[in-house]
N, C-alpha and C positions, 0 to 999 in steps of 0.2 A: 756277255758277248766275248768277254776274254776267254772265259772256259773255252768256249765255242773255238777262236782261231786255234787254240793249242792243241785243243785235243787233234783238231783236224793237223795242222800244222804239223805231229807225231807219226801221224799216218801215211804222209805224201813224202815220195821219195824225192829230192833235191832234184836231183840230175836226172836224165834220159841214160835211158837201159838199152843195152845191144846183145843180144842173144844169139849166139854163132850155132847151128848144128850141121856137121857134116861136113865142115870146111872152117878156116879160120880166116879171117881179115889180117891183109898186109900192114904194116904198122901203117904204112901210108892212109892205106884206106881207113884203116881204124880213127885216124886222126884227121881224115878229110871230113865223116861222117859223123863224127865227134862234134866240131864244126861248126856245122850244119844242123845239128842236134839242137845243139846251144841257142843260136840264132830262133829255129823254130819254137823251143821253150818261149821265148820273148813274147813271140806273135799270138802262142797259145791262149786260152783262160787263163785266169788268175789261178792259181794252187790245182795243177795240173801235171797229172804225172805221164809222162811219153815213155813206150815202150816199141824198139823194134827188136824183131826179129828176123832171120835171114838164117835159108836152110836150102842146100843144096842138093837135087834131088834129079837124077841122070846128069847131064850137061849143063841144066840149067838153075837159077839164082830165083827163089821165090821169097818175094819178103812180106813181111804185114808191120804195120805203122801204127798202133792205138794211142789214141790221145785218153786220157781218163782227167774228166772236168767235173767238180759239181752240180749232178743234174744234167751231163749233156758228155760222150761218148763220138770219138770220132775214128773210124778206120779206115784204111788203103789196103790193096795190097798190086803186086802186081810183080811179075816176073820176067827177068833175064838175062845174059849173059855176062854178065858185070855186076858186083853189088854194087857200085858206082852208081850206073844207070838205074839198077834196081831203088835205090833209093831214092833218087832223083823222080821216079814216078809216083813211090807213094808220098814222098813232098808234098809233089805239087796239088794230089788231089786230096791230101790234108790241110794243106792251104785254100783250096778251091772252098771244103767244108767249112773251114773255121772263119771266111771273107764272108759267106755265105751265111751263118751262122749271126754274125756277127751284124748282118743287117736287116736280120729280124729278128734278132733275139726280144729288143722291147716292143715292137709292133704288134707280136702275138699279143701283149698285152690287152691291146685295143681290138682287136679284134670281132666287129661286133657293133662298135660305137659310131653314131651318126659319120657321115664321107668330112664335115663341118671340124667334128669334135677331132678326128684324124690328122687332119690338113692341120691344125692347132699344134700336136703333138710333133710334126716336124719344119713345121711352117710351110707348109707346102710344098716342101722339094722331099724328093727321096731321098732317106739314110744311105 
């Protein structure tokens, strides 16, 4: 099992990535979203590598958000006039996935098993 965390543990990037084309981030911004970044590391999977990018393209800010988790993939994206804002949307609906995610991930398990054997698995209230 130790091979196991290390090898993986070699391959995943630390930090969250921000990928600028077309336009650069104000330090400000850089370091709001930065941030922001950090915090959503937290909430993510366990050894999960986050990746945004943000590309601007006529007037407007398009971005995309990927989470890369073991076995399980998460992206946003969404666009507009602020990378501020723009980042702000693909957040939240990477937080909506990973809430989401998060309260079925063992349920699939059972999936299947008597309504009895279920209600067991979380004593009868929903995860």
């Amino acid at each position: 099992m130790k091979w196991y965390t290390e090898h993986f543990d070699s391959q995943i990037e630390v930090f969250p990535t921000i990928r600028e084309i077309g336009f650069k981030l104000t330090p400000k911004e850089r370091a709001e979203i930065e941030k922001k970044l950090d915090l959503l590391q937290e909430r993510a999977p366990s050894m999960s590598t986050i990746r945004l990018s943000l590309f601007k393209e006529g007037g407007k800010i398009k971005g995309s958000l990927t989470i890369f988790a073991l076995g399980k993939n998460f992206r946003s994206v969404a666009s507009g006039t602020s990378a501020i804002n723009v980042y702000q949307e693909v957040e939240m609906e990477a937080d909506y996935q990973i809430l989401k995610w998060k309260k079925t991930r063992f349920l699939n398990k059972y999936v299947g098993l008597p309504i009895d054997e279920q209600q067991n698995i979380t004593g009868g209230l929903a995860v």
